[in-house]
N, C-alpha and C positions, 0 to 999 in steps of 0.2 A: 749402163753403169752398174748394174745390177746383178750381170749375167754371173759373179762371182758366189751370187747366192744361191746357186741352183744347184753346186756340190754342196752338202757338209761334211764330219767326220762325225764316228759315234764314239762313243767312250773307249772303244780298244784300239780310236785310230783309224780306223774303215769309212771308206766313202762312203755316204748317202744321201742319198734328194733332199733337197729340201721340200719341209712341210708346204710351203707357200709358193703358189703359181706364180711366173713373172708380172703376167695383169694385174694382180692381186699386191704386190710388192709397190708396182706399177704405181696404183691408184695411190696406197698410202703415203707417197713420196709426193703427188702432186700436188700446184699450187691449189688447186679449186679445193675448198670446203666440203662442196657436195661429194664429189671423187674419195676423196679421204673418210669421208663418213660412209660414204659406201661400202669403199674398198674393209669400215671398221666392223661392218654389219658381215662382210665374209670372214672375216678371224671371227664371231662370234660361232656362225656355223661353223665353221670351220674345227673350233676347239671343243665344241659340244659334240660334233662327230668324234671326234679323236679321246675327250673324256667316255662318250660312252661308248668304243669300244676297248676301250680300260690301255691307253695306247700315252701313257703318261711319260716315255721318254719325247715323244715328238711332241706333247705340249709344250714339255718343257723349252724344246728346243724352239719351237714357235713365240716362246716368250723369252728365251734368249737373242734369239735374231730383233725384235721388236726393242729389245733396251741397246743392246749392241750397234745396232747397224742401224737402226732410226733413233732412239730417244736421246744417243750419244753422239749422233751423226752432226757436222758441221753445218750442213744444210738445214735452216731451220724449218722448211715446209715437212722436213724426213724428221724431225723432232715433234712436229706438230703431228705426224700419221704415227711414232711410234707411240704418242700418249694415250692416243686414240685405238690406238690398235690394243695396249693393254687393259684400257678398260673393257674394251672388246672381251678379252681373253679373258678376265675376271666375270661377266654377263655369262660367258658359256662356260665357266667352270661350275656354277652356281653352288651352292651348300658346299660341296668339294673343295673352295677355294683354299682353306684352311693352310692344307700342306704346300700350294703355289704361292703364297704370301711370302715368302724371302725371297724370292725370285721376282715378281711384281713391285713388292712398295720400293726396293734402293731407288731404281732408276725414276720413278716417278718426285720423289723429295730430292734427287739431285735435280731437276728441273725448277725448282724454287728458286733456286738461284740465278736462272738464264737471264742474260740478258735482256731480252727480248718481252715485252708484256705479255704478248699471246701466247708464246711457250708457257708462261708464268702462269696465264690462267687455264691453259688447256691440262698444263698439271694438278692443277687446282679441282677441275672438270673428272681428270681421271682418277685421283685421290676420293674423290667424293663418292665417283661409279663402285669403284672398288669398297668403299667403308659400306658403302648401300648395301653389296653383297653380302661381307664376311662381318659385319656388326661388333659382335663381342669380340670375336678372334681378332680385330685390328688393336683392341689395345695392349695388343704386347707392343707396338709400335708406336706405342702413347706418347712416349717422351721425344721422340725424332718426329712426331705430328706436329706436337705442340709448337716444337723450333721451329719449323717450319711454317705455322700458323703464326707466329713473330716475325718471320721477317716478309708473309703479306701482307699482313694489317700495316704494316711499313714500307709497303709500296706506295710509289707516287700513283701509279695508273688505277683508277677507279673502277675500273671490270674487274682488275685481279682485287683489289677491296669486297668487292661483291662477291664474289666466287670463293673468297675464305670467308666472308659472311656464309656462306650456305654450308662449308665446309666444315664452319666453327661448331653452326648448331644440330648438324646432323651427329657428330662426334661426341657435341654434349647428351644428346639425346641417348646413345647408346650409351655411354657412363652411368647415366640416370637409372637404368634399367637391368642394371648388372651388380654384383655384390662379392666383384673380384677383383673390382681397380686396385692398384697398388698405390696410392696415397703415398706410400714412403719412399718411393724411388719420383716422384713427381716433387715432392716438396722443395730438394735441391734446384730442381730446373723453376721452378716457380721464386725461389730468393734470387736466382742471378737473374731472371728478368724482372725484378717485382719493384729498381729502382734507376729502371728505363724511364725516360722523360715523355718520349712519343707520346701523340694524346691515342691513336691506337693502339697500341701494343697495350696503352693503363686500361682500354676499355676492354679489350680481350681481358689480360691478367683479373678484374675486378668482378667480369662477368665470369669467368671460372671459379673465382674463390667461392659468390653466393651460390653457384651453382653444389660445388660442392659442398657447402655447409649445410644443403638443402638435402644432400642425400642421407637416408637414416644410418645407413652402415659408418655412414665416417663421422669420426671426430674432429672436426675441426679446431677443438678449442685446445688440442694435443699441441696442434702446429699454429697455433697462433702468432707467439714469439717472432716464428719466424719470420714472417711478411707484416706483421703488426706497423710494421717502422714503414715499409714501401707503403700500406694502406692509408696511412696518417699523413705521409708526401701528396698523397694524389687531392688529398682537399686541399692542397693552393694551386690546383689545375684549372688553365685559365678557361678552360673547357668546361662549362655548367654542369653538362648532364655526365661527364667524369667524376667532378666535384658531387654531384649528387649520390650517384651510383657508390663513391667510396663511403661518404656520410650512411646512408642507407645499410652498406656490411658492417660499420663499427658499431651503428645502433645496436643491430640484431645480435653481432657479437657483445655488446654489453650485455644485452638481455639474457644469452644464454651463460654468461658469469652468473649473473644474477641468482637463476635460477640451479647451475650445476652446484654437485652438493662437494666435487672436491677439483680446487681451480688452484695451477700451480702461479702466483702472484709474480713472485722474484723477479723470473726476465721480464717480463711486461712492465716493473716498475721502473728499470730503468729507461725502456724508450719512451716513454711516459713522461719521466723527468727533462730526456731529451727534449722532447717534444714541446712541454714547457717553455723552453728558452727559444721556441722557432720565431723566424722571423714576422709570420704566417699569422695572425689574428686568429683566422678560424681555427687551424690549427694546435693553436694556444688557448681559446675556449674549449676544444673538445678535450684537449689532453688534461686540463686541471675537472671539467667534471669526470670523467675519467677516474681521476685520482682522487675526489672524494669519493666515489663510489666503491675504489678500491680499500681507499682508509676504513670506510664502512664493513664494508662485507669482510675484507683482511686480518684487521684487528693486528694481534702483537705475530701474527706469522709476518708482515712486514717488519717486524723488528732491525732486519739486517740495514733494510734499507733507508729508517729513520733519517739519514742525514740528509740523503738524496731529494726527499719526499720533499723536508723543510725546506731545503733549497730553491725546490722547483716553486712551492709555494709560497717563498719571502720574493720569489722574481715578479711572480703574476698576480700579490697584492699591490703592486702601484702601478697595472698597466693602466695607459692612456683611455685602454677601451672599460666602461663603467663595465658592462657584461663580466668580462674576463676579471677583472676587479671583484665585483661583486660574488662571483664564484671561487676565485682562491680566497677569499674571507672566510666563504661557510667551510670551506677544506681547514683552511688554518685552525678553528674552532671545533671544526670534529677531530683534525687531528692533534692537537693540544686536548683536548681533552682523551683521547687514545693512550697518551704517554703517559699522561697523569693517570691515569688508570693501570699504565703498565708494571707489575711484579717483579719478573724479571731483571735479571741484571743485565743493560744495555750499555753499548761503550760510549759516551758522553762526550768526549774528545773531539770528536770530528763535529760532532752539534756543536758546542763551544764556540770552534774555529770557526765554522759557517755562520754563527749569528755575529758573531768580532767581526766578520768581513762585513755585514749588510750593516752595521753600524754606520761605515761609512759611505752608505747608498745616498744618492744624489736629493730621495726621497723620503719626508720624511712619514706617510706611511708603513714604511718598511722597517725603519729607523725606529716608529714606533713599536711596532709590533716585532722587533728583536728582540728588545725588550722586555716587553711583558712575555717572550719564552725564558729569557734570561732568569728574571723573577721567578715565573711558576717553577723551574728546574731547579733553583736555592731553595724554593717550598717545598717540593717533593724531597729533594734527598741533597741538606745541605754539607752535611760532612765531607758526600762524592763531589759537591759544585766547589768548596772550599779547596781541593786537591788541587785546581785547576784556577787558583784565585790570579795565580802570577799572570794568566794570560790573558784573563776577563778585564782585572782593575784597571790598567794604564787604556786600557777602549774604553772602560767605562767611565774614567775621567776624561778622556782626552772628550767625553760625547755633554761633559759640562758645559760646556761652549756651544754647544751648536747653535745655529740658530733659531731653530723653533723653539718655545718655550713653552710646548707639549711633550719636546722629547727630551727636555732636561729634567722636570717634573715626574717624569717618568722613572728616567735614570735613577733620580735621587733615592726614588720607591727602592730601585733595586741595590742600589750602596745600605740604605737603610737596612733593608732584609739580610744585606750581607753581613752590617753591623752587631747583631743579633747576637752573633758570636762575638765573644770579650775577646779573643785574638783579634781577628777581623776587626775591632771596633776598635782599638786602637791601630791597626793598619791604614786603615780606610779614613781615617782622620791626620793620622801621619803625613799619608798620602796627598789627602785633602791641604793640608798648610804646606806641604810643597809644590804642589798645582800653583796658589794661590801670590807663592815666592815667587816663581818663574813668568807668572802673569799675573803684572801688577793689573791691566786695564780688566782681566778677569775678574778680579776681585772688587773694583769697582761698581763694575756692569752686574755681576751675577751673582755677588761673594754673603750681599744680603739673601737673596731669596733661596741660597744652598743652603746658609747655616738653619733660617728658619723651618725651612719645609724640613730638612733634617731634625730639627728639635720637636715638630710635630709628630713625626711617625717614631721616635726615640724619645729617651729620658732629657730633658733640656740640662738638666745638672750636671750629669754624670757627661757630657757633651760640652759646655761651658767650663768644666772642669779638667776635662781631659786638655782641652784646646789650650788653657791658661796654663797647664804641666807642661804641653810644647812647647808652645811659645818660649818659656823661660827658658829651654834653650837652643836656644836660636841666639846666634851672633849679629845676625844683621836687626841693627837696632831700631834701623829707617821702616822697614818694613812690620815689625811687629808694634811699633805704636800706632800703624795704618790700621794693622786689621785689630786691636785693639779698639780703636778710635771705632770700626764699623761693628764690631761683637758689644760694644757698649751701648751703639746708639739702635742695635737689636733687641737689647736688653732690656732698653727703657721705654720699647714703643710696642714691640711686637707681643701680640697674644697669645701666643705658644709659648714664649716666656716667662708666662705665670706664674706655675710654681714655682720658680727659679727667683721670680719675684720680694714670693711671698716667704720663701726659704731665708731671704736677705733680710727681711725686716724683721726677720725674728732672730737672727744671727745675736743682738744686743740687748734681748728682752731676759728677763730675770728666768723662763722656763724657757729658753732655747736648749736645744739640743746640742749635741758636740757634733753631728755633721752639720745641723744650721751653721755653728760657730766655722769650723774647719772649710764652707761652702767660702764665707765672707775673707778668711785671712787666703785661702789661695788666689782666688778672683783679686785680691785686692796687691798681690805682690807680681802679679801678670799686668793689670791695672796700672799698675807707677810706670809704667813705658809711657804713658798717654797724662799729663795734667790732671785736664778737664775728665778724661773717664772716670780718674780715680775718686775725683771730687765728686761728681754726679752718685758714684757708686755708694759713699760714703754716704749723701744726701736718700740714697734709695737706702738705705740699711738704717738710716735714723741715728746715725751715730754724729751727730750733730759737734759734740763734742771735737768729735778727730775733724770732721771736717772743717771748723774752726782755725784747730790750730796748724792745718794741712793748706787753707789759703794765704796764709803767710806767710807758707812756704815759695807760695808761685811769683811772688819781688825779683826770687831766685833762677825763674825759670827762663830761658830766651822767648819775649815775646814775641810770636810773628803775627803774619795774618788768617796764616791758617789757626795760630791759637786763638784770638782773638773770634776766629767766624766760629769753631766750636764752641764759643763760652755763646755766643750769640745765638747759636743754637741750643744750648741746654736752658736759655731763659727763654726761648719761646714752648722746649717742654716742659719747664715750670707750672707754665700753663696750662697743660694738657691733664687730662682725666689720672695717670700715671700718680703722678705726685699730688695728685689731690689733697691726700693728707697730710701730707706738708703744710701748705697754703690754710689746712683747718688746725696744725700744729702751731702757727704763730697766733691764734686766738687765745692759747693756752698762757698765760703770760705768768701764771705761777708757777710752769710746770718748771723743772730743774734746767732742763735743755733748751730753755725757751732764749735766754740770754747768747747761748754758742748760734741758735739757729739765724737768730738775726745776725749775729756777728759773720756767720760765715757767708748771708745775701748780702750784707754790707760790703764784704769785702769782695762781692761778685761785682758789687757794682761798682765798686773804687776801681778796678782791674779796667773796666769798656770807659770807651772814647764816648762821646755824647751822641747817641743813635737813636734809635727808634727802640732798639733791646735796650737802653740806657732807661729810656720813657719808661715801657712797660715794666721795668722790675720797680724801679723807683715808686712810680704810683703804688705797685701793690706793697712797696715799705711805707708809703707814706699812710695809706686806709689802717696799717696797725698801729702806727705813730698816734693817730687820731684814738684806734681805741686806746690803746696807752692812759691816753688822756681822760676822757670817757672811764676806764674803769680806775683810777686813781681818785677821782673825784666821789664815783661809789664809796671807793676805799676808806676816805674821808669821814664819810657820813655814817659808816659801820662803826667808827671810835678804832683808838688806836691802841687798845690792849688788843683785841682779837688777832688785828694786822701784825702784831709783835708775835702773838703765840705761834701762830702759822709759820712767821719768816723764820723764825730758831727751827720749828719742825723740818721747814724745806731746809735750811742751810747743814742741817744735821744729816739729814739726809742726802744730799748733795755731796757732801765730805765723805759719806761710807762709800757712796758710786763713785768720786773721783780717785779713792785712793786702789780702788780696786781696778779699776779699769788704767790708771797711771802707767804700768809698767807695759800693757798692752800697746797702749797708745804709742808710748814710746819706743816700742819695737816695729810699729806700722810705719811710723815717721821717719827711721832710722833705714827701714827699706825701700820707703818711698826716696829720700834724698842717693843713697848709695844709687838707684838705678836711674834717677836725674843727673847724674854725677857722670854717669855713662855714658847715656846720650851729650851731653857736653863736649866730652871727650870724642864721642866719635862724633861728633859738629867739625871740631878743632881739626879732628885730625883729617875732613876732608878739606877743609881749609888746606890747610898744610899740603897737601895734594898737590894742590893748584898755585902753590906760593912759587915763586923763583928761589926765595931763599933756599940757604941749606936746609935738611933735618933739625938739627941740635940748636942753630941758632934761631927756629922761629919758635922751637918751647921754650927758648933763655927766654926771647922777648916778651912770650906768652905769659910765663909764669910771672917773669917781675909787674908785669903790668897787671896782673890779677893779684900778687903781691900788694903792691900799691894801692889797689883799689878797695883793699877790703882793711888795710892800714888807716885808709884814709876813712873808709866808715865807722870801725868798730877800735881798730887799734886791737883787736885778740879773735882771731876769726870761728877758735873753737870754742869762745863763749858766745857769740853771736848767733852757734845753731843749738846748743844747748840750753842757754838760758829762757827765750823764749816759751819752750817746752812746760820749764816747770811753772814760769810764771803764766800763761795759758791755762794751765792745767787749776792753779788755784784762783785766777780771775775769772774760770766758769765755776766753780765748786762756789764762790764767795757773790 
């Protein structure tokens, strides 16, 4: 079958013998192993004859026939003799081989793909003979090795595994020892296999990268970027000593960031961030220290990629795993403080949007710590955060609510700091009493500990002031005697509204100020939405006087139960530390205001049904009743000129404070009733809502029976609210 080999042609066309005896042809075709190795040991001589007598067309052709007619041959025992036959022919060309090398390596790497295992490893065999030979001069062939070294380690059959093992490390070795690889035409072929799954092909790819990082000629931290992402895959390799091996090159590649003195950051920072969000645990611990080490050594050359960084590290402060937790921590903290330190003008926007987004994280580590970036970036540079308010404030309300009451306390820090600014500070409270509209159960639940904590890290006046300027205009009248009713009973208990307090009780004292004064009449025309707040208000400012003639005004007001439970509560803060001085004002029994003050707990307790709050006010009128008595009887026994000098001094006295403060009063009472007048009206008219009747006929029916009923009291309804007034006004003065 062979005998066709025994003519050839030469280059012009001309017959000529072939190099190769038939025996010799013979052997390499046959089945036996030994035969073929033989017949491989005669192409050795064979081509060492023919190289030394310098007879380099008939090698060639000798190594022609051997790819041709065996290594391509269908018969695979004639595949097996021509592998064999060219490692042969590589052995005898020795040192020389240099220029036979295009002729030799095709036909042995198209053998990697045979079907057949032992084709597979006998090229395997003669690949290895040949690199043995020609050492360096094989890597011009480096990139079609390498393919080829991919798709053995990807063999099922465990000889040809073995046989690119030998093959791997002979090829490494001569890499090692040379200082003319070409890195830059490998790097390509190294990305498209570098996110293969195979656990051999990652242990090849893993053991080339250290290999060559290991060489002094190349930089590997050039090409990092590029396989950076395939080397960060192979640590969820369910393969250990895979997983090891990859861990092992990213150390070492950390270490020489570390230490090189210029490392281009950019690409790496994004697979990095990638890497963050992997499914992978380990993965996710290496890539966050990773990226503190990069924040570290970086600084503001990461600048671009500030947003990415945050991202990756608002994801891997609330992982499940404490490790991974505990290391995007120390990141979060070296890099907040990085930004805070940064110069530079950075675009802010995309930070912004990314903390607005982890607000709504599931978690409220994350939740918290958006936050305080939130804050520190209004501390660095509020004017650029304030550009950007429309898209912060509706996240940072809507994060009022949440439920941890970590990350509202938080929040609030950062509405505060926002506050700072007199725009903003009326925005942000703006804001705040319409949150508060739209969710009544909010205001409930959260509406105390917003305002307070707000009044702490702010002015509580200028806060209490602003809120009361809103409020008045506001239409819904249900709604602002609620949060009145809750701003009052802040007012009267909470600590942070101290000065706001002490501003009140000086509102009426002879050296108040005109913002003490101006504190009292605005609070107090926001205050008439609520009864009881504005009586309590009245009581805290010592204006004993108005609050007198201001509870009888409340005959007028619709009793319910809820007014009825705030009176009940404002006598159990009667008792409280708050009004202390009140309770040491009714010992005062000469003083001018002593007579309005009992008048007005009189008429506190005329107002309550017989309760428990009925008891305790009562007794504490009754212990002064007794001094009453008690200092009357002193009174007595001092003679009764003294007691006469005194009472002209007080009543004269009392007559200059009543006529001066008259016309005030009369303008508080006159506001108080018009916004009791309101509320009424908008009582009536959700009645009316709900009536069958017409419109028009259930205000006919309304009015004449409010007609009638105020006929039947007074018979002239507009001296019923005036009169009062003046006569009040001179039964405290008298």
């Amino acid at each position: 079958s062979l005998s066709h080999l025994k003519m050839l042609e030469d280059a012009s066309g001309t017959p000529m013998e072939s190099p190769l005896p038939p025996v010799l042809l013979r052997g390499l075709g046959d089945r036996s192993y030994d035969k073929r190795k033989g017949a491989a040991l005669e192409v050795t001589s064979l081509v060492k004859s023919l190289h030394d007598s310098g007879e380099k067309e008939k090698i060639v052709t000798v190594i022609n026939v051997l790819a041709q007619e065996f290594s391509r041959s269908r018969n695979v025992h004639h595949r097996k003799g021509g592998l064999i036959g060219l490692a042969g022919c590589a052995i005898g060309l020795g040192a020389d081989i240099d220029r036979y090398l295009n002729y030799l390596i095709p036909p042995v790497l198209e053998c990697f793909d045979d079907p057949e295992s032992r084709v597979c490893y006998y090229a395997c065999e003669s690949l290895y003979n040949i690199s043995k030979v020609a050492r360096t001069n094989i890597l011009r062939y480096f990139n079609q090795i390498f393919d080829g070294l991919c798709k053995l380690f990807a063999h099922v059959d465990m000889d040809v595994k073995n046989g690119a093992n030998q093959l791997d490390r002979l090829i490494k070795d001569i890499v090692t020892e040379t200082d003319t690889f070409d890195i830059e035409s490998f790097i390509p072929l190294l990305q498209k296999h570098i996110r293969r799954t195979k656990p051999y092909i990652r242990q090849l790819l893993v053991g080339w990268i250290s290999v060559l990082d290991a060489v002094p000629d190349i930089n590997m931290l050039d090409y990092l970027p590029d396989f950076l992402d395939g080397l960060f895959n192979m640590l969820s390799d369910g393969n250990r000593e895979i997983k090891q091996a990859a861990d092992n090159a990213l150390a070492e590649f950390l270490r020489e960031i570390k230490e090189a003195e210029v490392v281009e950051f950019g690409p790496m920072v994004n697979i990095l961030v990638a890497q963050c969000h992997s499914k992978e645990k380990f993965n996710r611990l290496t890539a966050i220290n990773w990226m503190t080490e990069f924040i570290s050594l970086g600084g503001t050359h990461l600048i671009l990629y500030y947003s990415g960084i945050l991202g990756s590290i608002m994801y891997c402060i609330s992982d499940p795993e404490p490790d991974i937790c505990a290391a995007a921590k120390t990141a979060n903290i070296g890099f907040m403080n990085l930004v805070k330190a940064t110069t530079e003008h950075f675009d802010l926007l995309p930070i912004i949007h990314s903390l607005t987004l982890e607000l709504l994280s599931d978690y409220v580590t994350t939740r918290v710590a958006s936050l305080h970036w939130i804050n520190m970036l209004h501390e660095k540079d509020p004017v650029e955060m304030n550009q950007h308010i429309g898209e912060l404030l509706p996240a940072l309300l809507k994060t009022i609510s949440d439920s941890a009451d970590e990350v509202v306390l938080i929040n609030l820090q950062v509405l505060a700091r926002i506050s700072l600014d007199v725009v903003q500070f009326n925005r942000v409270l703006n804001a705040l009493v319409q949150l508060f509209m739209e969710d009544r159960p909010l205001l409930e639940t959260r509406g105390a500990m917003v305002i307070r904590k707000l009044c702490s890290l702010l002015d509580s006046s200028s806060i209490y002031m602003t809120l009361a300027k809103i409020l008045n205009t506001k239409t819904d009248l249900e709604f602002t005697g609620l949060i009145v009713q809750t701003l009052n009973l802040i007012l009267l208990t909470a600590p942070e509204l101290s000065p706001l307090r002490k501003s009140l009780k000086n509102s009426f004292q002879p050296h108040a100020s005109e913002q003490d004064k101006q504190t009292f009449a605005s609070l107090f025309h926001c205050w008439a939405h609520n009864p009881v707040a504005t009586f309590s208000l009245c009581l805290l400012a010592q204006c004993y006087d108005l609050s007198a003639k201001l509870i009888l005004r409340f005959a007028e007001v619709d009793v319910t139960v809820g007014f009825l439970m705030q009176i009940d509560k404002l006598i159990q803060l009667l008792e409280s530390p708050i009004f202390i001085q009140l309770r040491l004002h009714l010992l005062e029994t000469d003083a001018p205001s002593h007579a309005d003050l009992l008048k007005s707990l009189y008429g506190l307790l005329m107002l309550l049904p017989q309760s428990q709050a009925y008891k305790t006010l009562s007794d504490r009128l009754t212990t002064v009743s007794s001094l009453h008595m008690h200092i009357g009887l002193n009174n007595a026994n001092r003679g009764i000129t003294s007691n006469n000098n005194n009472h002209v001094a007080v009543v004269k006295d009392v007559d200059i404070k009543g006529k001066d403060n008259l016309a005030l009063y009369s303008s508080l009472i006159g506001q108080f009733e018009v916004i009791q007048e309101k509320h009424t009206e908008y009582r009536l008219s959700l009645l009316r809502q709900k009536s069958l009747l017409p419109t028009n006929t259930g205000t006919m029916i309304a009015n004449a029976s409010s007609t009638s009923m105020l006929n039947m009291a007074t018979g002239n309804a507009s001296q019923s609210v005036v009169t009062p007034i003046s006569n009040s006004s001179n039964m405290g003065g008298n």
